[in-house]
Residue, then its C-alpha position, 0 to 999 in steps of 0.5 A: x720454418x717454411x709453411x710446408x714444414x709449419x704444416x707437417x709439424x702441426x699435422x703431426x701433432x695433431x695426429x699426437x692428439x686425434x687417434x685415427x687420423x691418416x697419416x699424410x697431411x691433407x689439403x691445407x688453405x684459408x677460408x675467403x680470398x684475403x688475410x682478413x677473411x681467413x681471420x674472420x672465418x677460422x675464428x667462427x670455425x673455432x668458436x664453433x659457430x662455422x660448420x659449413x662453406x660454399x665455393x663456386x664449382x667453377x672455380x674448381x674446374x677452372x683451377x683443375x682442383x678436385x670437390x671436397x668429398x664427404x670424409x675428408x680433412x683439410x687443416x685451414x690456414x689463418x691469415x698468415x699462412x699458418x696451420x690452426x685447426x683440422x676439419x672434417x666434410x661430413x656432407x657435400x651438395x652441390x646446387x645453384x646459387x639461388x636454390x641454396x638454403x636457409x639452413x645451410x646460409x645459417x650454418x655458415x654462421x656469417x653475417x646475420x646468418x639469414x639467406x638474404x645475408x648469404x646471397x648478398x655477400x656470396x655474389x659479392x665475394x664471387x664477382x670479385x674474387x672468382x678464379x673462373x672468368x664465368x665469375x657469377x651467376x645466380x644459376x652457378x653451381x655451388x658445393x655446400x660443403x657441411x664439416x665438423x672441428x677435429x682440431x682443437x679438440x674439447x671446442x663446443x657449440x659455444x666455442x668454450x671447452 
């Protein structure tokens, strides 16, 4: 099965579980740049303790892709390219890099989960992994993009049923 049919299927029943959802399919990617980081990644966003990311708005504009809006879904891939979960913008701000908050480096639940954590691995991540050749800088804007978990459902804050 193609990741285009894996996704179709998973988006199906998802929808078999979650009333209300749209009937099309939306956006599916992993969070991070490697394998590894998508692992990482979705598994503090199972575990519940991940309700918030930050990409580059260069890397948008560079790759003509659209910001995230509040209220939209997206389904994050693992690793391997297949669907795990559905998320739910709830809250989109875009700011500098050296104006975002301690709040939003806490919610996105990585590291120590401090400021001084988020910043550090953010500029490395951006001067490695950036698709805009304006890499980083500590004035570049940031979307601080806040979601919930729609799928699985029944994961709490602790990550347990």
């Amino acid at each position: 099965m193609n990741t285009s049919e894996q996704v179709t299927g998973f988006w199906t029943s998802c929808r078999a579980v979650v009333g209300d959802l749209p009937e099309t399919p939306p956006e599916a990617w992993a969070f991070g740049a490697t394998a590894e980081q998508a692992e990482d990644l979705l598994a503090l966003v199972l575990a519940g303790t991940k309700t918030a990311t930050a990409s580059s708005v260069w890397d948008y504009e560079f790759d003509g892709e659209p910001l995230p809006a509040d209220g939209d879904y997206s389904i994050v891939l693992d690793g391997h390219g297949v669907a795990r979960a559905v998320i739910r913008t709830v809250a989109v701000t875009i700011v500098p890099f050296d104006e975002v908050s301690e709040a939003h480096a806490h919610a996105e639940g990585e590291g120590d989960r401090t400021l001084a954590w988020w910043r550090d691995a953010h500029e490395r991540f951006w001067r490695t992994y950036s698709t805009s050749p304006r890499g980083f800088d500590a004035r570049m804007p940031v979307v601080c993009e806040e979601f919930r978990l729609v799928y699985p459902p029944g994961v709490t804050r602790s990550g347990r049923p």
